[in-house]
N, C-alpha and C positions, 0 to 999 in steps of 0.2 A: 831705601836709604836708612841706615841707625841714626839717631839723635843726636850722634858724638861731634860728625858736620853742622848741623844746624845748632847746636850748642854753643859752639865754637864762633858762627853767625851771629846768634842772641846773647853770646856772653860781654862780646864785644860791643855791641851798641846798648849797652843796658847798665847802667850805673849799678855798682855791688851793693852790699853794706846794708844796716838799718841805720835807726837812727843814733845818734852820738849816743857811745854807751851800752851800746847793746848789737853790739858786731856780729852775726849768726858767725864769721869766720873766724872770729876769737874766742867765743864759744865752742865751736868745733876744735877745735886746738886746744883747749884745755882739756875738752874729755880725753883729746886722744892722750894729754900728756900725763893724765889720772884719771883712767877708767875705771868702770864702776864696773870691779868683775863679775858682779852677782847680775848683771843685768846685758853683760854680753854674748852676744850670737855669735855660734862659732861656725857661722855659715861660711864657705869660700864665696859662693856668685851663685848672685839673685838676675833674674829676669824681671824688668819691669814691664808689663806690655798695655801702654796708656796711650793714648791718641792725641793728648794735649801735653804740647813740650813743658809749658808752667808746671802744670797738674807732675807729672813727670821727674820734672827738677827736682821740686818739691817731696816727692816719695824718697828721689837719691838721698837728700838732703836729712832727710829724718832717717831713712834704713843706716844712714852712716853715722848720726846721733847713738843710734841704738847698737852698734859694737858691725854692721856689717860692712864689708871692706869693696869688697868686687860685685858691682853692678851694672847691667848691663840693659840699653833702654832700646827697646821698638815701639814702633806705632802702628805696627798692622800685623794681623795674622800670618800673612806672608812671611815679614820678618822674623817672627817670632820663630817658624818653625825652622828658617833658616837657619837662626838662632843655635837653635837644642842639635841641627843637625850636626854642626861643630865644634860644639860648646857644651861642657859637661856642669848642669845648673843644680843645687842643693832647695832652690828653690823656686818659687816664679808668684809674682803677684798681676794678678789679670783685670784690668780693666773691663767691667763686663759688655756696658755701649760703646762701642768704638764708632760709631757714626757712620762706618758702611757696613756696621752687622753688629751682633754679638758678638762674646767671645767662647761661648758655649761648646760648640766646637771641640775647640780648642784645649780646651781644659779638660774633655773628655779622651782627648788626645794623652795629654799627660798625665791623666788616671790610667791609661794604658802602658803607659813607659814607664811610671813610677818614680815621676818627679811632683811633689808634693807643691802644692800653691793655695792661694786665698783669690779671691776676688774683694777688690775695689770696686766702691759703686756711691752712686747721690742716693740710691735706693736704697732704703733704711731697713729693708728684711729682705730674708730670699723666697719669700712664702710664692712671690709668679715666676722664678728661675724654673725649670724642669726640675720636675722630681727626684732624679737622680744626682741633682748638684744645690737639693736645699741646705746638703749638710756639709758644704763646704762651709767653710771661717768666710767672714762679711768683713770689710773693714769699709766704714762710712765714711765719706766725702761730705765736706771737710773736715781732717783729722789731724792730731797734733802727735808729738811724739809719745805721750802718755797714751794714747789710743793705740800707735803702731807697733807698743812694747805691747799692749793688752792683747792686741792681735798675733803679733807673734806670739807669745805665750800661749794662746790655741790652737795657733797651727804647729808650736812644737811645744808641749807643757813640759817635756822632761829637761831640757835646754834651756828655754829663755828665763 
C-alpha cells in the first residue's frame, strides 16, 4: 500500500499547524509565492522510501521547502520497486533500516538503472554500509531543511 491512504487516515485525526505564529503551512506558501531560485531543484519526482509515515511526512515536508514538487512515498522495497516500474523518478531518497531489512538491495538496483539517490539514516557515517554504497550521500536523521539542501547539493552539486 503507498502512504497517500494512510496519510489521508493520519491527516485527518491529527491536528495541523505549529504553534501561533509560526504556521509550517504559511511558510510553505510563501516560499512557493517567492522562491528563492538560487536554491531551487529542478527535479520533477522524487521517491521517498522510509518505513515511518512521521519520518516520511516530514522528508515531503522539507523536499517541498527546498523547490521539489512531485513526491512520491513507500514503505517497503516491494513498493518501491513497484514504484520505478511505473513511474519515471529523477531521484530517490532511501531509508537505509526499514525494519524488515535494509535497503541495500535496493539501491543497488537503482545504481543499475541509473536513477540517482541518497540514503537516510540515524547512522551518522556509512563507514559499516557495504563497500560499494559507502560513497553514496548520507543524509542524518534528524535533519532540518538546511541539512536537505546540504544533501541535495551532493547528490546534485551542479543543480542545487
Amino acid at each position: 500500500m503507498v502512504y497517500s491512504e494512510k496519510v489521508a487516515e493520519f491527516t485527518d485525526s491529527v491536528p495541523c499547524g505549529a504553534p501561533e505564529g509560526n504556521d509550517v503551512g504559511e511558510t510553505a506558501g510563501a516560499l512557493r509565492q517567492a522562491p528563492d531560485e538560487g536554491h531551487r531543484i529542478m527535479t520533477i519526482r522524487v521517491l521517498v522510501l522510509e518505513d515511518s509515515l512521521i519520518i516520511a511526512m516530514e522528508a515531503e515536508d522539507i523536499l517541498r521547502l527546498a523547490g521539489v514538487e512531485s513526491i512520491d512515498i513507500v514503505g517497503s522495497v516491494e513498493q518501491a520497486r513497484a514504484a520505478i516500474a511505473v513511474e519515471t523518478y529523477d531521484f530517490a531518497l532511501l531509508d537505509v533500516n526499514l525494519g524488515e531489512g535494509m535497503s541495500f538491495g535496493f539501491a543497488r538496483h537503482l545504481l543499475d538503472i541509473g536513477i540517482p539517490f541518497g540514503f537516510v539514516s540515524g547512522y551518522s557515517d556509512t563507514g559499516d554500509f557495504p563497500p560499494d554504497l559507502q560513497h553514496i550521500p548520507l543524509l542524518v536523521k534528524p535533519f532540518d531543511e538546511m541539512a536537505m539542501r546540504e544533501f541535495l547539493q551532493r547528490l546534485f552539486p551542479a543543480v542545487a
